[in-house]
C-alpha positions in Angstrom: -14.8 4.4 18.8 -11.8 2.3 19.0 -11.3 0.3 15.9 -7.6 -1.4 16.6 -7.2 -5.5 16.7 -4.1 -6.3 18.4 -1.8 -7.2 15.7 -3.1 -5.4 12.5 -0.6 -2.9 11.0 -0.4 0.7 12.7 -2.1 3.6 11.2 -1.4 6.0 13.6 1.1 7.9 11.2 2.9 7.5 7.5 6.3 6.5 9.4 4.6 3.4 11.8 2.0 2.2 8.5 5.5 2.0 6.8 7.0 0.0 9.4 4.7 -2.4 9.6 4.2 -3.0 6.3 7.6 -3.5 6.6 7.3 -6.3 8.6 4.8 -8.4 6.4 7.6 -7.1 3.6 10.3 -8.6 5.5 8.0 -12.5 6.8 6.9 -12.5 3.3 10.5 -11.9 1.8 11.7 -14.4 4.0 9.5 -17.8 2.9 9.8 -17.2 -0.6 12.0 -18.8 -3.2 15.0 -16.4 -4.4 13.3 -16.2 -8.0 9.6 -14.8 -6.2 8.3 -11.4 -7.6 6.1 -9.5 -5.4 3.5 -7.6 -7.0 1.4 -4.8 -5.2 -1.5 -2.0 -6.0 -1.0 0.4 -3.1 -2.8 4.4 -2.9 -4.1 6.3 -0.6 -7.3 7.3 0.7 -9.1 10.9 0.4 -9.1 11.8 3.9 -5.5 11.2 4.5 -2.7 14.1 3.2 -0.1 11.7 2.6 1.8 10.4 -0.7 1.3 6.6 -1.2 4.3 6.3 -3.5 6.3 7.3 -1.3 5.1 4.9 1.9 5.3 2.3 -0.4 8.1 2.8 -0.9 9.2 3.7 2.3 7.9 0.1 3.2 10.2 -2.0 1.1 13.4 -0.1 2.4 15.2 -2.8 3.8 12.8 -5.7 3.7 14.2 -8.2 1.6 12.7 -7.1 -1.8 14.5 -4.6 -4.3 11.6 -2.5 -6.4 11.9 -3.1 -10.1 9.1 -1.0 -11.8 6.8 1.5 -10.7 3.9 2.4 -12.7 0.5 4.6 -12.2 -2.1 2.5 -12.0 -5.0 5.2 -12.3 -7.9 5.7 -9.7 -10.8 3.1 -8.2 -13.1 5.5 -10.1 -12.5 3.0 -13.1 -13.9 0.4 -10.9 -17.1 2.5 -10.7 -16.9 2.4 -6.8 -19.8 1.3 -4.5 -19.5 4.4 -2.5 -20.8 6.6 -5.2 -24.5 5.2 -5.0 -24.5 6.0 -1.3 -22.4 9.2 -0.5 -24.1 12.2 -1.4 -20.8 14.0 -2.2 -18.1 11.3 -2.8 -14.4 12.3 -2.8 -12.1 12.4 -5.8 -10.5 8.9 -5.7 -6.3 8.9 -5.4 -4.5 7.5 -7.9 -2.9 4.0 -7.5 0.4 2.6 -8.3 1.3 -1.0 -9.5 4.9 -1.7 -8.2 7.2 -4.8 -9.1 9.9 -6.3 -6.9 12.1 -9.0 -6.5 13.6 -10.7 -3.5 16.8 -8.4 -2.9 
């Protein structure tokens, strides 16, 4: 099944998600005022064997916003998830950041 929509972000690999958050990074850096803050909750899912922290940050590399603060955030399993009442087995939830940044 093909599930891509001609311009939603790339997930065909850690490096092109990056890059195309990137992109909305870099439009959204770009119509704010110099005193915005940009404020994100970014983690990962089970089935991928990536670290979120670092495409997150990967992501902000040169888009117009300097990180300020990084801080765990914990896991969705807080948020009692909907997925638990229907998955026999569910998967042990990723943890989350919060991160802070500025226009750069």
């Amino acid at each position: 099944m093909d599930y891509s929509y001609g311009a939603q972000i790339d997930h065909g690999g850690p490096e092109a998600f990056a890059e195309g958050l990137r992109a909305v990074w870099r439009n959204t850096a770009g119509a704010c005022a110099n005193d915005a803050r940009l404020v994100i909750r970014f983690g990962g899912i089970s089935d991928r064997a990536v670290e979120p922290l670092g495409i997150i940050k990967a992501s902000l590399r040169d888009s117009g916003w300097r990180i300020q603060t990084v801080h765990p955030a914990g896991t969705a399993k807080a948020g009692k998830r909907q997925a638990e009442t229907f998955l026999r087995r569910a998967a042990k939830p990723r943890i989350e950041y919060d991160l802070w940044a500025c226009v750069a």
